[in-house]
N, C-alpha and C positions, 0 to 999 in steps of 0.2 A: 544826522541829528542836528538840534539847533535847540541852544542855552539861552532864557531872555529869565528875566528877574521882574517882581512884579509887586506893588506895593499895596496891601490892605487895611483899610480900617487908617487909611494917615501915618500907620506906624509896623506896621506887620511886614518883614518881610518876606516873600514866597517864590522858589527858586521853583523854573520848570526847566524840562528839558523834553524835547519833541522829538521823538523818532519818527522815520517816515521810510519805507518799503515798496521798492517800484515791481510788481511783479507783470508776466508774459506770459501768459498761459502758451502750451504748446503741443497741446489738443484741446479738441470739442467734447462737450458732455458737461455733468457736474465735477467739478473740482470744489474740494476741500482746504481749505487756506486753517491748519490747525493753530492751535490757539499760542498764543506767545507768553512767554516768561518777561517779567520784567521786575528785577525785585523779587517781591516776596508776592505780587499780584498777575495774575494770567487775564491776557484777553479772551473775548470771545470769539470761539472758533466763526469762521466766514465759508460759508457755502454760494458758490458761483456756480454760473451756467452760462456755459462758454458756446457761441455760437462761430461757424466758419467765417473764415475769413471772405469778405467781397472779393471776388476776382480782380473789378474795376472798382473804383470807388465810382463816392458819389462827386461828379465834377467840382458843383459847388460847396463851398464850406470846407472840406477837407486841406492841410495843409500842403498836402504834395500829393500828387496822383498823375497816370500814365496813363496817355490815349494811344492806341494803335490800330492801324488798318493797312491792308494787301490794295493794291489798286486793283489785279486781278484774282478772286478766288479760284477761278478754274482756267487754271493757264494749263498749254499743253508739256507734256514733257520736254526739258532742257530751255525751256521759255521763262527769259528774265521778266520778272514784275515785283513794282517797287514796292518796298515797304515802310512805312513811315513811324516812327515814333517822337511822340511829343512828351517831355516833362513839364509838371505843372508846379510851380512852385510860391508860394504866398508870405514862405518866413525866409529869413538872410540864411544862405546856406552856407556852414563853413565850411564842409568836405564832403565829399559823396561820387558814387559810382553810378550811371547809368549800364547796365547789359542787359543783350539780348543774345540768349544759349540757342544755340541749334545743336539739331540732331542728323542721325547718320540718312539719308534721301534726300538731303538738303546742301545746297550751294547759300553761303551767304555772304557777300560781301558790301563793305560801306561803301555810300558812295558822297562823296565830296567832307567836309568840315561842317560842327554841328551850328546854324541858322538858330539867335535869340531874339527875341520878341516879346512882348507885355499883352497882355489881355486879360479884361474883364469881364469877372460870370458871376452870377449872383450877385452884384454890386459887393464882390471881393478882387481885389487885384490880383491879375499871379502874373512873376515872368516865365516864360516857357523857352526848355531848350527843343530844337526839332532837329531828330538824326533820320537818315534816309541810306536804306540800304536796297542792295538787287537781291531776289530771294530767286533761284535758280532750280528747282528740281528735278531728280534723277531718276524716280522712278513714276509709273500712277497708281493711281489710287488716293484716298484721305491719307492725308498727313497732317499731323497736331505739330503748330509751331509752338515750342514755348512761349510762357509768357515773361514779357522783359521786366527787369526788377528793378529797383533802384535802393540803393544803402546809405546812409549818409548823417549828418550832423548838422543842426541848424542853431540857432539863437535861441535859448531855451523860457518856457513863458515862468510864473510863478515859483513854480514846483522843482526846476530847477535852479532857479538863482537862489533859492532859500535852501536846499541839499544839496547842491553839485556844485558843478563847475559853470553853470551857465549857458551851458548846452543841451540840446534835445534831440534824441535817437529819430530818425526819418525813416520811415519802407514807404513802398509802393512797390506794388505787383499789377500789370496791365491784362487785358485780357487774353486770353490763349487764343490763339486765329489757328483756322483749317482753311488747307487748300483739297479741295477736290481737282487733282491734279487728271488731265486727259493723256488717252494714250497716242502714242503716234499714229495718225491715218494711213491705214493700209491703205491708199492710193499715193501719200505724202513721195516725194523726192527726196533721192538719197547721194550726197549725206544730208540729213536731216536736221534741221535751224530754223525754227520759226520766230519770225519778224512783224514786226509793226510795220517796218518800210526797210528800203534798202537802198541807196545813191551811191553811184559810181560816177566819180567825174575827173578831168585834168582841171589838176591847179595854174600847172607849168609846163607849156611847150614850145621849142626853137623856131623860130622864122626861119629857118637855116640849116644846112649842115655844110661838111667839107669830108670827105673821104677819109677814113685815119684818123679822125680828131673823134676824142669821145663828144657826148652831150646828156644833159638830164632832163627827166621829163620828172614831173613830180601828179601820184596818181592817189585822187583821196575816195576812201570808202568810208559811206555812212550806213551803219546797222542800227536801226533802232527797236531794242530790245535784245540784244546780244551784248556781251561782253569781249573783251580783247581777246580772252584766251579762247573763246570757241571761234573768234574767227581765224579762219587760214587766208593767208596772204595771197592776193588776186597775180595771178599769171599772166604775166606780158608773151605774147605771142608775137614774132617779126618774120618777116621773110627771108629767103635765102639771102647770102650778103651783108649781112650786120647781126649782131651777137651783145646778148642781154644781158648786162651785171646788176643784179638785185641789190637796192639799199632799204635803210629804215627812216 
């Protein structure tokens, strides 16, 4: 509420007091907003019609909204493809959570720390966080990824500085991505890992040896589209007369 005093006619004084009612509907349909007491006078009941929520918004204009896309929709089983998430953001934010839920056929993991940046759309500024993860899956067939949400608090316009605190409640909800997920080629190679590329090379090896004396060779592998944990460590093979101690 909010108390201001008001002066009529040069000499009249006139005391008001403003109430004000932040509601969130939480479903679709008509909703009935009944009528309020105040005093000895009732307002008039309000009739809404509440329509669903955008999955995505609209890029432009809106104050915060979520892009998302798979690099591959139809990856094969256990085949990592990135995923990307961008927040869009137009007012100062105080607090707020980015997540993105997975469900049980699914591998997710981040990968690296989140990348900010400024861009312009609609001849409105936003800054944008951009998070990137490996999305790995276990089984095929369609799979519905959720969609990423975001919860938060920002610099609030009007309606808050004049009832609150000065702050404004933030959502976004991005869009829900499906993978048509493929199944392993009954001709495929087992064990079974499909890859973008794959590079096996020496880093590090001796011009030299001496009999008796240990030495390191240092052996690096490149997978691209694997992860650490589905790969198994490459096997040194020697010949009779020398014996292999495995490092990391």
């Amino acid at each position: 509420s909010s108390r201001q005093t008001h002066v009529r006619d040069g000499a009249r004084v006139e005391p008001r007091t403003l109430y004000a009612v932040a509601l969130r509907p939480e479903r679709t349909g008509t909703v009935v907003v009944p009528a309020l007491r105040v005093g000895g006078e009732r307002t008039t009941p309000l009739t809404l019609t509440v329509a669903a929520a955008a999955a995505a918004p609209a890029r432009a204009g809106d104050p915060v909204f979520i892009e998302a896309h798979v690099d591959d929709p139809s990856p094969y089983v256990q085949q990592a493809t990135g995923l990307t998430l961008r927040l869009y953001y137009s007012v100062q934010l105080i607090s707020g959570q980015l997540d993105q839920p997975t469900i049980d056929g699914i591998g997710l993991q981040r990968v690296g720390g989140d990348v900010q940046f400024t861009r312009e759309l609609g001849g409105r500024r936003y800054q944008v966080v951009e998070r990137r993860y490996l999305v790995i899956p276990e089984r095929s067939g369609r799979i519905e990824l959720p969609a990423a949400s975001f919860r938060g608090r920002g610099a609030g316009g009007w309606f808050d500085d004049l009832f609150g605190d000065g702050q404004r409640s933030l959502r976004a909800d991005g869009p829900a991505l499906a993978l048509d997920v493929q199944p392993v080629p009954a001709s495929a190679p087992r064990p079974w890992l499909p890859l973008h590329g794959l590079r096996l090379r020496w880093l590090e090896t001796p011009g030299a040896a001496r009999a008796g004396e240990a030495f390191t060779v240092d052996l690096e592998l490149v997978a691209d589209g694997a992860t650490a944990a589905q790969l198994e460590a490459p096997e040194l093979v020697v010949g009779p007369g020398a014996e292999v101690f495995a490092g990391t």
